[in-house]
N, C-alpha and C positions, 0 to 999 in steps of 0.2 A: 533402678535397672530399667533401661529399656527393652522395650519387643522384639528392635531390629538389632539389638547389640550382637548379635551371633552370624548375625549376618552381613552387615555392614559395622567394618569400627566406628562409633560416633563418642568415641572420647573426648574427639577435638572440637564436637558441637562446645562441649562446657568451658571451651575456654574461649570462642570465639562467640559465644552465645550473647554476654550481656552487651557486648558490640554490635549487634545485631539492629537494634531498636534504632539508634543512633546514625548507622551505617541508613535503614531503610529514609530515615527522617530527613538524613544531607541530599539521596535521590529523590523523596518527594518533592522537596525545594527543587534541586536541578532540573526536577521534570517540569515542572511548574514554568519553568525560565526558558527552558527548551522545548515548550508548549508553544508558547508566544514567539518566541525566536522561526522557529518551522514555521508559522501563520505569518510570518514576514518574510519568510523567504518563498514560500508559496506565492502570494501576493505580488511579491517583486515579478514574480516567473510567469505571473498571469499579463501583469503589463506590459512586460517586454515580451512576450507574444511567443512564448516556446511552446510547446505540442503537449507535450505531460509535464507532469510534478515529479517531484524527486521527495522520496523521503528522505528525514532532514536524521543524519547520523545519530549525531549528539542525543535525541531524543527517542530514537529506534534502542539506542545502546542505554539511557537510564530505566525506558518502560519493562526493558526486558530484565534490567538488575533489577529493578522493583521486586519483579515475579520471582526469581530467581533467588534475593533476598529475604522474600516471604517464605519461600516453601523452606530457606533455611530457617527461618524462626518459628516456624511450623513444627519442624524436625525437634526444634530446641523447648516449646511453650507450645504442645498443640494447641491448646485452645484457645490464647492469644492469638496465637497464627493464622487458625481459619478464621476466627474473625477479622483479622486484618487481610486473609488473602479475598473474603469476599468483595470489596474494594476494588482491589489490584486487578482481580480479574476481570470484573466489568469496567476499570482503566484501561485494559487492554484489546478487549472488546469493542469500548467505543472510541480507543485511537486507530484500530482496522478500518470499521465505518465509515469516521470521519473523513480518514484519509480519502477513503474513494466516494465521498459526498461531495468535497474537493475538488477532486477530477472531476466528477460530473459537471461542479459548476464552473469550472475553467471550460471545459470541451464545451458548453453547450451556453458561454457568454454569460451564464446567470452573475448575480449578485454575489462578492466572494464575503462569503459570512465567517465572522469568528466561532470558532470552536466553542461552543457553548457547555455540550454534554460534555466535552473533555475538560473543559476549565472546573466543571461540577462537579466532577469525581474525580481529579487532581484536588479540589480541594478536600473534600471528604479522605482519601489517602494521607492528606499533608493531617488533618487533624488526626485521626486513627494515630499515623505516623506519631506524632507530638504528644500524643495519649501514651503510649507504650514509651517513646523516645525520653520524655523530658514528666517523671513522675515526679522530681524533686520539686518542682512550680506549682504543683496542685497538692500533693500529701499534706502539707501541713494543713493546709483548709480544711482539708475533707476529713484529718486526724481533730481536729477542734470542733467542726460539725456533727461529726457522728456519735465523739466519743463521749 
């Protein structure tokens, strides 16, 4: 029984629930790929000499499934959840920054650097991710070590 069952139906959490891990883990990857992808079209837009940056869709629309997919597995496994949303949020966090770290260095000619803290906590996500997403590649090991 959940807390909010009276107040919100979340029936349907339990059937879209073990989907969840899965679902977050293909947007980790995506985000990952539409990480690098944005850093090349920034880049482009730096040399060919346009005024501001554009945020790049594809990766505006996976950061925010991310989130969006957390707070449901949150809903579903709280305490997987917050541990995976802690993550996610400073994913999100340091893709706002970046972005206008970006801008700054386009506007002001600097050296256009790769996304560093966002490659770091895209990865840390993609692992969490793959932690929750893919238990059937590590159980048996850690069923033979432990038991």
């Amino acid at each position: 029984m959940h807390a909010l069952q009276f107040l919100v139906p979340l029936g349907w959490i339990e059937t879209v629930g073990p989907l969840l891990p899965i679902a977050i883990l293909t947007l980790a990857v995506g985000n990952i790929i539409t990480r690098l992808l944005s850093h090349r079209k920034h880049k482009q837009q730096v040399e060919d000499g346009e005024e501001g940056l554009d945020r790049y869709t594809p990766h505006v629309f996976t950061t925010t499934g991310l989130v969006i997919l957390g707070l449901l597995f949150t809903i579903h496994r709280p305490t997987s959840g917050m541990i995976l949303m802690l993550p996610l949020i400073g994913l999100f966090i340091t893709d706002f920054f970046e972005f206008e770290s970006r801008e700054v260095e386009a506007r002001n000619d600097l050296e256009f650097e790769r996304p560093k803290a966002g490659i770091a906590v895209s990865l840390l996500v993609l692992v969490y991710a793959a932690y929750y997403g893919l238990p059937f590649l590590y159980q048996p090991v850690l069923d033979a070590l432990l038991a």
